[in-house]
C-alpha positions as CSV (number, residue, x, y, z in Angstrom):
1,X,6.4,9.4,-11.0
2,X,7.7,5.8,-10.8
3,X,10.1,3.5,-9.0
4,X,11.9,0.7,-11.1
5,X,14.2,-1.6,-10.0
6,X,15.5,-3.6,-12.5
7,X,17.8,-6.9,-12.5
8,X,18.8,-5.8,-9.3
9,X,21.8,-8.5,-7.5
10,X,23.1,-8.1,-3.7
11,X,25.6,-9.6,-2.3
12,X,26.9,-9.5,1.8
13,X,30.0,-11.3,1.6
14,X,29.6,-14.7,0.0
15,X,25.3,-14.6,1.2
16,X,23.4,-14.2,-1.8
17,X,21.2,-11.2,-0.3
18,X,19.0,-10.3,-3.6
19,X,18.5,-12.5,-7.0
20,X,18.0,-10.6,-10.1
21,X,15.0,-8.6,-8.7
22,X,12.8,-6.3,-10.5
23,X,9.7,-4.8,-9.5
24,X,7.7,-1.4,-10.5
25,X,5.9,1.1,-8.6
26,X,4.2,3.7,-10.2
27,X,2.3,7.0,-9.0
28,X,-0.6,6.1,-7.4
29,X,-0.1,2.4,-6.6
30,X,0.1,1.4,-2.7
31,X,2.0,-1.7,-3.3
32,X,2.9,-4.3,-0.5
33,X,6.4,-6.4,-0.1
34,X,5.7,-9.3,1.9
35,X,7.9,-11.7,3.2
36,X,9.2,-13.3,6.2
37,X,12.0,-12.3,8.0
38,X,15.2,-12.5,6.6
39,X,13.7,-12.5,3.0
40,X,15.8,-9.3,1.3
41,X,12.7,-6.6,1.8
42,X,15.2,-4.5,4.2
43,X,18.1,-4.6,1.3
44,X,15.0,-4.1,-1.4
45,X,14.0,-0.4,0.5
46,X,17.5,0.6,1.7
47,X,18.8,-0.2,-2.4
48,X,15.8,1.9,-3.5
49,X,16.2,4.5,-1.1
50,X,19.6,5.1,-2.4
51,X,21.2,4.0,0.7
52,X,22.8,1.0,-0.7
53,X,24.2,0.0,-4.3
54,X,23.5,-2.8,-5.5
55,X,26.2,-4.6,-6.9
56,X,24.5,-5.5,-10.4
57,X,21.4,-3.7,-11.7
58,X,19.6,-0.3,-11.3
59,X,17.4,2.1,-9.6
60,X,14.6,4.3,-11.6
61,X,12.9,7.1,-10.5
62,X,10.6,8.5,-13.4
63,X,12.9,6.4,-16.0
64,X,16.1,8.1,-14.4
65,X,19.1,6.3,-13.0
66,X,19.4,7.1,-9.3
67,X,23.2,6.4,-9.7
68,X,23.6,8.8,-12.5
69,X,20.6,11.3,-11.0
70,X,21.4,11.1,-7.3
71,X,19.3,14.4,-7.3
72,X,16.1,12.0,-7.4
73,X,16.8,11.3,-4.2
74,X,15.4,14.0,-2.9
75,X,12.2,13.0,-4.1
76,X,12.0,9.7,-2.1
77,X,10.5,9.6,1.4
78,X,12.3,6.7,3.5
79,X,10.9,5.5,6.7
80,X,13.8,2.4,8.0
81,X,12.3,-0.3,10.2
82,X,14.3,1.6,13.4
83,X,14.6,5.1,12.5
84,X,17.7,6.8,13.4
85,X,16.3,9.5,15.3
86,X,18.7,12.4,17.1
87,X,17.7,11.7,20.8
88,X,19.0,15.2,22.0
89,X,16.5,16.9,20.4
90,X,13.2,17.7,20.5
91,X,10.2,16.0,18.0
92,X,9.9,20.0,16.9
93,X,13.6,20.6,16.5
94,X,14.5,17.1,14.3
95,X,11.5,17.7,12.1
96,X,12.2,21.3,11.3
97,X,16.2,19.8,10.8
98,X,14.5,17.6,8.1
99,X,12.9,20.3,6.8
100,X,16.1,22.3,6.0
101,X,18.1,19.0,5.0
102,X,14.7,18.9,2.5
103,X,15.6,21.8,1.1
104,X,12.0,23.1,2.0
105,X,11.7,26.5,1.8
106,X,10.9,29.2,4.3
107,X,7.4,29.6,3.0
108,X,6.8,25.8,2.8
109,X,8.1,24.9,6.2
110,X,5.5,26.2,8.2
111,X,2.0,24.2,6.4
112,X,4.9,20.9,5.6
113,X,5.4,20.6,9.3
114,X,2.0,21.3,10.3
115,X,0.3,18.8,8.2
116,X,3.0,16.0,9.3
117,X,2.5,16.8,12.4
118,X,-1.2,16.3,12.6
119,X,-1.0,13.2,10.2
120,X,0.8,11.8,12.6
121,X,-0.7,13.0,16.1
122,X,2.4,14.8,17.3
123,X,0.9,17.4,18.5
124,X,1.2,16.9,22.6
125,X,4.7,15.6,21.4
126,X,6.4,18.4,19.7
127,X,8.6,19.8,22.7
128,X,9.0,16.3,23.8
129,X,12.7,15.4,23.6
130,X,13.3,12.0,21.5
131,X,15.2,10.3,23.9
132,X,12.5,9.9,26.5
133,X,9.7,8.9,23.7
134,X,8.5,5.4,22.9
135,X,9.0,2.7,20.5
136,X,5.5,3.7,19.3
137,X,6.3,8.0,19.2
138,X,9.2,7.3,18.0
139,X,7.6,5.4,15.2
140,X,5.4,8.0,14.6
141,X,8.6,10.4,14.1
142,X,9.7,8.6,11.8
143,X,6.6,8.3,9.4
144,X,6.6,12.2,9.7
145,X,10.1,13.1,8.6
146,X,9.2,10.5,5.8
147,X,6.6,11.8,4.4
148,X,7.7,15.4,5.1
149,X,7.8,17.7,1.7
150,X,5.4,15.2,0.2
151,X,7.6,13.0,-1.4
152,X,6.9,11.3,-5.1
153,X,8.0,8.1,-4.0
154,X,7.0,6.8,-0.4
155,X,9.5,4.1,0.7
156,X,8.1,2.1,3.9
157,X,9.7,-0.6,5.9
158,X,7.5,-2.0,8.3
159,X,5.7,1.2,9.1
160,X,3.2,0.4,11.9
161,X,6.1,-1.7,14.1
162,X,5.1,-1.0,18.1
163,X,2.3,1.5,17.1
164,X,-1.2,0.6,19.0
165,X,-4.7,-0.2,17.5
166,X,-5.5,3.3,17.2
167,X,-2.1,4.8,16.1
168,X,-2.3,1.7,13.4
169,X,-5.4,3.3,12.2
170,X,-4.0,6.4,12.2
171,X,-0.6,5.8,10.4
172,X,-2.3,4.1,7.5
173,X,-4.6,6.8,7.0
174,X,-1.7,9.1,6.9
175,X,0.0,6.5,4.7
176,X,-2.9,6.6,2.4
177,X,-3.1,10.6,1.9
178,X,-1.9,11.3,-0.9
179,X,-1.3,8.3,-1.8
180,X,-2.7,8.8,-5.4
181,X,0.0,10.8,-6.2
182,X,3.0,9.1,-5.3
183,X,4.6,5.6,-5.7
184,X,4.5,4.0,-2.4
185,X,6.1,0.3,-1.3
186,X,5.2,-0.8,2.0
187,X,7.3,-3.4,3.2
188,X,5.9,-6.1,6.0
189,X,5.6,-9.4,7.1
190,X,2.2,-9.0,8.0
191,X,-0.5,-10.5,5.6
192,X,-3.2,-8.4,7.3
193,X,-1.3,-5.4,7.4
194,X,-0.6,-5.8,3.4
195,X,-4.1,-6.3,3.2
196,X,-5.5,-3.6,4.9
197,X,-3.2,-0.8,2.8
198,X,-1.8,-2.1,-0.4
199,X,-3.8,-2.5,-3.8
200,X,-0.9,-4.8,-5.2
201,X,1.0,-7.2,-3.0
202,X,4.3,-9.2,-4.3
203,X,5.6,-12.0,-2.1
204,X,9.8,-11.7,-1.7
205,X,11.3,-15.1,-0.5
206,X,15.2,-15.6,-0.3
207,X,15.8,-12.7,-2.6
């Protein structure tokens, strides 16, 4: 399984967002995209996730056009820098909602959500209603739903935001099971987070 973008051009109005980019990921590669703030690695993820078009260009998954195979989507784990999280629920009841909109079955469910779960230390959290978790849980919520159903390609966008030095170490080992499997693109503007995860690390600056 791979991830190709390829001449990929993005445009917000007039801005210039994204310059003829292309990059590969393929399965087993932990591959960093560093850059500072306002760079294009937000745009980069949300295009690759499917999330945005871009306005020249394509999107690959295993040599497939997203646009014309939206069904690859479904293969694509997507963690967002905030993650829109339902705050009425619980941290039980949105993961098992992922779960369905996953398409996991019945008999997957159960061992999926367990494993997330623990990956992610959620235990003590799972009756816990979202809106009263913080930044860091709700961080941690967000890795889990995106690496729920063990997705073939692992999209990342600054993963460890508002997590603490333990939860840090946690996430990436959670980040890194697996991890030779699957196409993975960690996005950050950390040089010692890119560092500490990635195998491959490519530097984005205005596009």
């Amino acid at each position: 399984m791979s991830l190709e973008l390829a001449g990929v051009e993005k445009f917000y109005g007039r801005e210039h967002v994204l310059h003829d980019l292309s990059l590969r990921v393929s399965a087993g590669e932990l591959v960093g995209l560093l850059g500072p703030n306002g760079s294009g690695k937000t745009t980069t993820l949300r295009i690759a996730a499917g999330f945005l078009a871009p306005d020249r260009g394509s999107v690959r998954i295993a040599g497939e056009t997203l646009a014309e195979h939206p069904e690859r989507a479904a293969q694509i784990g997507y963690l967002p820098e905030r993650p829109p999280l339902y705050d009425a629920l619980r941290v039980d009841q949105f993961l098992r909602f992922v779960a369905t909109a996953k398409c996991l079955s019945g008999s997957e469910r159960p061992p999926q959500l367990a494993k997330v779960v623990e990956a992610c230390d959620l235990g003590a959290l799972r009756r816990k209603r979202i809106a009263h978790l913080s930044k860091g849980q709700r961080q941690r919520v967000g890795l889990a739903q995106a690496l729920l159903a063990d997705p073939q390609v692992l999209l990342l966008d600054e993963a460890t935001s508002g997590l603490d030095p333990l939860q840090i170490h946690d996430a990436r080992h959670a980040i890194r099971d697996g991890s030779e499997k699957r196409a993975t693109l960690f996005s950050t503007h950390l040089l010692p987070e890119a560092a500490a995860l990635c195998s491959k690390v490519w530097i984005l600056q205005r596009g």
